[in-house]
C-alpha positions as CSV (number, residue, x, y, z in Angstrom):
1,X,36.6,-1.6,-18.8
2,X,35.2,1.2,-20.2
3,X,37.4,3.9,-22.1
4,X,34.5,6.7,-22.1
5,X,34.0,8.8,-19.0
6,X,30.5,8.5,-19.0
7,X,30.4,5.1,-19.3
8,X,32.8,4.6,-16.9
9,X,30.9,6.7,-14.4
10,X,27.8,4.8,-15.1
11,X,29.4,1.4,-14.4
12,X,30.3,3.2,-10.8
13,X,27.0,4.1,-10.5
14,X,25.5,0.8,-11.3
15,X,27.3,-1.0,-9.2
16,X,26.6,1.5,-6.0
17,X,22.9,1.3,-6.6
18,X,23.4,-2.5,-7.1
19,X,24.9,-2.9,-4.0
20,X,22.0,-0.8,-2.4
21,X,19.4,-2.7,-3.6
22,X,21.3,-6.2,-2.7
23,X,21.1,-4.7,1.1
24,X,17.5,-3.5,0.8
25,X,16.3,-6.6,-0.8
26,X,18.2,-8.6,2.1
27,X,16.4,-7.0,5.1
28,X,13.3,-7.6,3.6
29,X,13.9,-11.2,2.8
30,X,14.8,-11.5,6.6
31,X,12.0,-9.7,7.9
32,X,9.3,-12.0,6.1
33,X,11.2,-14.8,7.4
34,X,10.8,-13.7,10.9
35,X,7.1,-13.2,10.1
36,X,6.8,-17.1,8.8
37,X,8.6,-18.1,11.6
38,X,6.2,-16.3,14.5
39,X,3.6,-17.7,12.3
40,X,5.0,-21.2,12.1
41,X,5.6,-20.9,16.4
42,X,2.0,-19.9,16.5
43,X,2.6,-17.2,18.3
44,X,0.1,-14.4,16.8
45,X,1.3,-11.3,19.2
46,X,5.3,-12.0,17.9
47,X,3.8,-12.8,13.8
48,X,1.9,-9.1,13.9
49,X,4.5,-7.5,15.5
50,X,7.3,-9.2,12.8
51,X,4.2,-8.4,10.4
52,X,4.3,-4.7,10.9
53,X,8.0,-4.7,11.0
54,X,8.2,-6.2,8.2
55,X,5.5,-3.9,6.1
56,X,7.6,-1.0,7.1
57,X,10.9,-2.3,5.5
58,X,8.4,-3.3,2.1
59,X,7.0,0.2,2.3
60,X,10.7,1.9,2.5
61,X,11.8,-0.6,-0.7
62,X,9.0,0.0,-2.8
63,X,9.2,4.0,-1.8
64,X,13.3,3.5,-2.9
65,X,12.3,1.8,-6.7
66,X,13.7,-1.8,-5.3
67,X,10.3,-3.5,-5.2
68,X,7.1,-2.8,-7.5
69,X,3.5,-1.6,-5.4
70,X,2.3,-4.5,-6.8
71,X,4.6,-7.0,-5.5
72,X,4.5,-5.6,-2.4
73,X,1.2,-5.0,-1.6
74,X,0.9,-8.9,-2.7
75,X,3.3,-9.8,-0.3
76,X,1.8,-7.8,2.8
77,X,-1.7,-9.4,1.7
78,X,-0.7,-12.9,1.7
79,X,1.3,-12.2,5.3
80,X,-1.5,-10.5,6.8
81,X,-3.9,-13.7,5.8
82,X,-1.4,-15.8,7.2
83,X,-1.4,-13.8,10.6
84,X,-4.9,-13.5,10.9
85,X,-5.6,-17.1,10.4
86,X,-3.1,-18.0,13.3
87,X,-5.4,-19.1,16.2
């Protein structure tokens, strides 16, 4: 441990925000899987209804500093495609 205050406050602080992101980072995780899995089903109305649920939780993480734009405007892209294809 730390003897400094700061430090010792920024080991606090690290972990709280690591803790935050872990959560964030596991909703998101679950929502794509739901989209994946309506996809895999083949059931379009359920995949773009998990599809726009799950955009909202990437928009919130990327917003929050957990995900880059990049990354998730990637990973909306590639769920989207996957949707639309769905017969």
């Amino acid at each position: 441990m730390a003897n400094i205050k700061s430090a010792k406050k920024r080991i606090l602080v690290n972990q709280k925000r690591a803790d935050r992101n872990k959560s964030i980072r596991s909703k998101v995780k679950t929502s794509i899987k739901k989209v994946y899995a309506a996809i895999e089903a083949g059931d379009k109305a359920a995949a773009q209804e998990a599809l726009r649920l799950a955009t909202v939780e990437l928009d919130k993480a990327q917003t929050k500093g957990v995900y880059h734009k990049n990354m998730t405007s990637r990973k909306v892209s590639r769920m989207s495609k996957a949707v639309n294809a769905i017969q």
